[in-house]
C-alpha positions as CSV (number, residue, x, y, z in Angstrom):
1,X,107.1,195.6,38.8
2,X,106.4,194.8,35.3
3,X,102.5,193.9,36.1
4,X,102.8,190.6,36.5
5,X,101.5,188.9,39.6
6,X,104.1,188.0,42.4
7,X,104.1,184.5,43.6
8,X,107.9,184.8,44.6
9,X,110.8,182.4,43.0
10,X,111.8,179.0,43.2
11,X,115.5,177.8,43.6
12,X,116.2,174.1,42.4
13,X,119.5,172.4,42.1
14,X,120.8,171.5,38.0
15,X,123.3,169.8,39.2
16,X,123.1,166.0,40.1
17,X,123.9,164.6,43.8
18,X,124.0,168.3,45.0
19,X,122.4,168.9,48.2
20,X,122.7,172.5,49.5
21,X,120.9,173.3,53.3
22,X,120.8,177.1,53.3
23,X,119.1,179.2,55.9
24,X,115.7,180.3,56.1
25,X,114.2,183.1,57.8
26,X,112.8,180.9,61.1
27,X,116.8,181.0,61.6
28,X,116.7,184.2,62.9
29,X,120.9,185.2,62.1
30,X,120.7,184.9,58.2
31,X,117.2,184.9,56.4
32,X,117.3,185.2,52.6
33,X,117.8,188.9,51.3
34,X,117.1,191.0,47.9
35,X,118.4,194.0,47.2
36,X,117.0,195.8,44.2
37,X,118.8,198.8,42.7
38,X,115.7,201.1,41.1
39,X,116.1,204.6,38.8
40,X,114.0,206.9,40.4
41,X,113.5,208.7,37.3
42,X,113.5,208.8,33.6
43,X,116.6,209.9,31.5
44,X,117.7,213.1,30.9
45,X,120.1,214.7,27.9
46,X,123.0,216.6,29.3
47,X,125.8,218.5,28.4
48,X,129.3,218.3,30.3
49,X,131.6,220.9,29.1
50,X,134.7,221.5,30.3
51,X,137.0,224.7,29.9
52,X,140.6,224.7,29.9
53,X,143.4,227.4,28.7
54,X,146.2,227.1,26.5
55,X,149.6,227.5,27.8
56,X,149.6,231.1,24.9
57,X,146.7,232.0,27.5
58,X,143.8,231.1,24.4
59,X,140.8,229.6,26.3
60,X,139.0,226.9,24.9
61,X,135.8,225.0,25.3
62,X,134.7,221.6,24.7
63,X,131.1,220.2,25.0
64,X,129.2,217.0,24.5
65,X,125.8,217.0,24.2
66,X,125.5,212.7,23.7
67,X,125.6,211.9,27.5
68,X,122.4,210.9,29.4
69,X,122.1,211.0,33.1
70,X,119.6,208.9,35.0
71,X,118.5,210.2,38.5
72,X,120.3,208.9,42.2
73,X,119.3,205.2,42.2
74,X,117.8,204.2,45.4
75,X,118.4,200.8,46.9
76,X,115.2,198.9,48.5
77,X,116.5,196.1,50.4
78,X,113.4,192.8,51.0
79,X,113.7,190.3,53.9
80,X,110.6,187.5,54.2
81,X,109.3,188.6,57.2
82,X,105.4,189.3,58.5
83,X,104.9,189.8,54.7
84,X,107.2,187.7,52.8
85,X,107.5,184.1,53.4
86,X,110.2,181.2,52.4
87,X,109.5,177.5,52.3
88,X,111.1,174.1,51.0
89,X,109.4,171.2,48.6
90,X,110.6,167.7,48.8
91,X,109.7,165.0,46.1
92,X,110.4,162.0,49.3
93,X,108.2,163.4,51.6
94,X,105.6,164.9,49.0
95,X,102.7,165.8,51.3
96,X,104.8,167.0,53.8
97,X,105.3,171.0,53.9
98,X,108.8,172.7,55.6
99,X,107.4,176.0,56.3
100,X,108.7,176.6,59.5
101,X,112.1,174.6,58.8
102,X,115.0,177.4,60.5
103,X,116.9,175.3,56.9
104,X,116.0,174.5,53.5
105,X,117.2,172.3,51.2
106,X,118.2,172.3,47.6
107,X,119.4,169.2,45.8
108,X,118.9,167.4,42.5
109,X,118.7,164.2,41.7
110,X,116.1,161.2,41.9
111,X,114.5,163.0,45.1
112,X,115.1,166.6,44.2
113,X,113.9,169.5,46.7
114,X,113.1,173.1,45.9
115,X,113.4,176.4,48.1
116,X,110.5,178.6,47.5
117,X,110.9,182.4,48.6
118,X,108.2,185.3,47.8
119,X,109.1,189.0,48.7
120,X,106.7,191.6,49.0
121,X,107.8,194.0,46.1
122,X,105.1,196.6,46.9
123,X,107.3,199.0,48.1
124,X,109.2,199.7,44.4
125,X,106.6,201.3,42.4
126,X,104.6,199.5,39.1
127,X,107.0,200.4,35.9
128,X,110.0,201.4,37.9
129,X,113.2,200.9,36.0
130,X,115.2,198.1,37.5
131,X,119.1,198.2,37.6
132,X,120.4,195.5,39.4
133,X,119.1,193.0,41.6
134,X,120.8,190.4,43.7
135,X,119.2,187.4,45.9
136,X,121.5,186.6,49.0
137,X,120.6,183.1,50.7
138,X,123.1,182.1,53.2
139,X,124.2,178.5,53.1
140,X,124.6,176.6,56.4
141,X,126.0,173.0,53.8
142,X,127.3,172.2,50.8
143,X,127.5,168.6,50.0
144,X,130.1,169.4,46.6
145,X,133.1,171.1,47.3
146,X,132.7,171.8,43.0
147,X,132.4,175.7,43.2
148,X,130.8,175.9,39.5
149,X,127.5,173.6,41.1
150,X,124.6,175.2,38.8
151,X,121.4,176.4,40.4
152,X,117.9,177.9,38.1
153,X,116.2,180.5,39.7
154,X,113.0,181.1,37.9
155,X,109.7,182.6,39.1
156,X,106.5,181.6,40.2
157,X,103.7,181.7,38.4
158,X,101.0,180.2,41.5
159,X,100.5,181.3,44.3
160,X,101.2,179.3,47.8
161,X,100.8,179.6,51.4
162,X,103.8,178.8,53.7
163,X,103.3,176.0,56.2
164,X,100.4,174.8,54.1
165,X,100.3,175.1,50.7
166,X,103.9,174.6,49.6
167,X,104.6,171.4,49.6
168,X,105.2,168.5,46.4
169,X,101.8,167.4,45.8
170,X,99.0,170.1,45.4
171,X,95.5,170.2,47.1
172,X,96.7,171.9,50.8
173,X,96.2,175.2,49.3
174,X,98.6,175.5,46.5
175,X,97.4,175.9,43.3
176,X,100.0,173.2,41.5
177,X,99.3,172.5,37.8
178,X,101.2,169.6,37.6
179,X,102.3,167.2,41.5
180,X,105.8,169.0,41.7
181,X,104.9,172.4,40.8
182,X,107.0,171.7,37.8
183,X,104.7,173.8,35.7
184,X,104.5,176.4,38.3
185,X,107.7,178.3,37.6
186,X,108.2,180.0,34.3
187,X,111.1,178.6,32.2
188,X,110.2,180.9,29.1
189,X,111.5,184.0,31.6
190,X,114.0,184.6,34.0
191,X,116.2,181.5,33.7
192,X,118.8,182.3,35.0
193,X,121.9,180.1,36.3
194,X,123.8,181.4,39.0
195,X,126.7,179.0,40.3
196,X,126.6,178.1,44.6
């Protein structure tokens, strides 16, 4: 939306010993969702006033002119599907790629793994005014019944193919700077924690 190039979002576990299986879109009953709340316009000054009448029968009027209205958001709701794609990087099986996996895991540790997930954004147009946006990903497992177990969600910055190209080590067609991608998602952006 911003201009930058989309190469999705990778999910990885900051907590360690937590493994998390949640549910990819192969599963067919949950597949990851994002919702994405965009203004469909630019601000606008306005003017509420409101008249009311004594109880001597004098009218009065009051009026503020600070306010600013934003047009009707409209929600745009992405799924991977034919155009999006989700995928799963292990550091145990590091030439191995779970494209097609109906789960994917998340844990940290000594042999951390990574969900990957890319949605096509096309449909909200360049320079749009984002609102709110909220990544849904169902999870089948939870090895820690801690409730406050910390997950980093930041984004992509290479590209990768699902079922081929998105697995630990690079050279089946993903573009990894460094074996683990580690250099492939932006930690200067976007670092958010969000709690499983």
């Amino acid at each position: 939306v911003n201009g930058q190039p989309n190469h999705g979002i990778l999910m990885r576990s900051l907590a360690e010993g937590v493994h998390a299986e949640y549910l990819a879109r192969e599963d067919g009953t949950s597949p990851p969702r994002l919702e994405v709340d965009v203004g469909s316009g630019p601000a606008s000054p306005l003017t509420i006033k409101a008249k009311g009448e004594l109880a001597n029968g004098v009218g009065r009027t009051l009026s503020d002119k600070i306010a600013t209205a934003y047009q009707p958001l409209t929600s745009v709701v992405f799924q991977p599907g034919s155009e999006g794609k989700d995928g799963g990087v292990r550091s145990a099986q590091s030439t191995d790629n779970f494209g097609v996996a109906k789960e994917i895991t998340v844990s940290g540790g000594a042999d951390p793994e990574h969900l990957l997930i890319q949605f096509p954004t096309d449909r909200i147009p360049g320079g749009s005014r984002i609102v709110s946006a909220r990544l849904e990903v169902y999870i089948n497992w939870l090895s820690s019944s801690d409730p406050a177990a910390e997950f980093s969600v930041p984004r992509m910055t290479e590209s990768w193919t699902e079922g081929s190209g998105d697995s630990w080590n690079p050279g089946d067609g993903a573009n990894w700077s460094t074996s683990d991608g580690s250099q492939n998602w932006d930690w200067t952006t976007n670092h958010d924690s969000s709690t499983a």
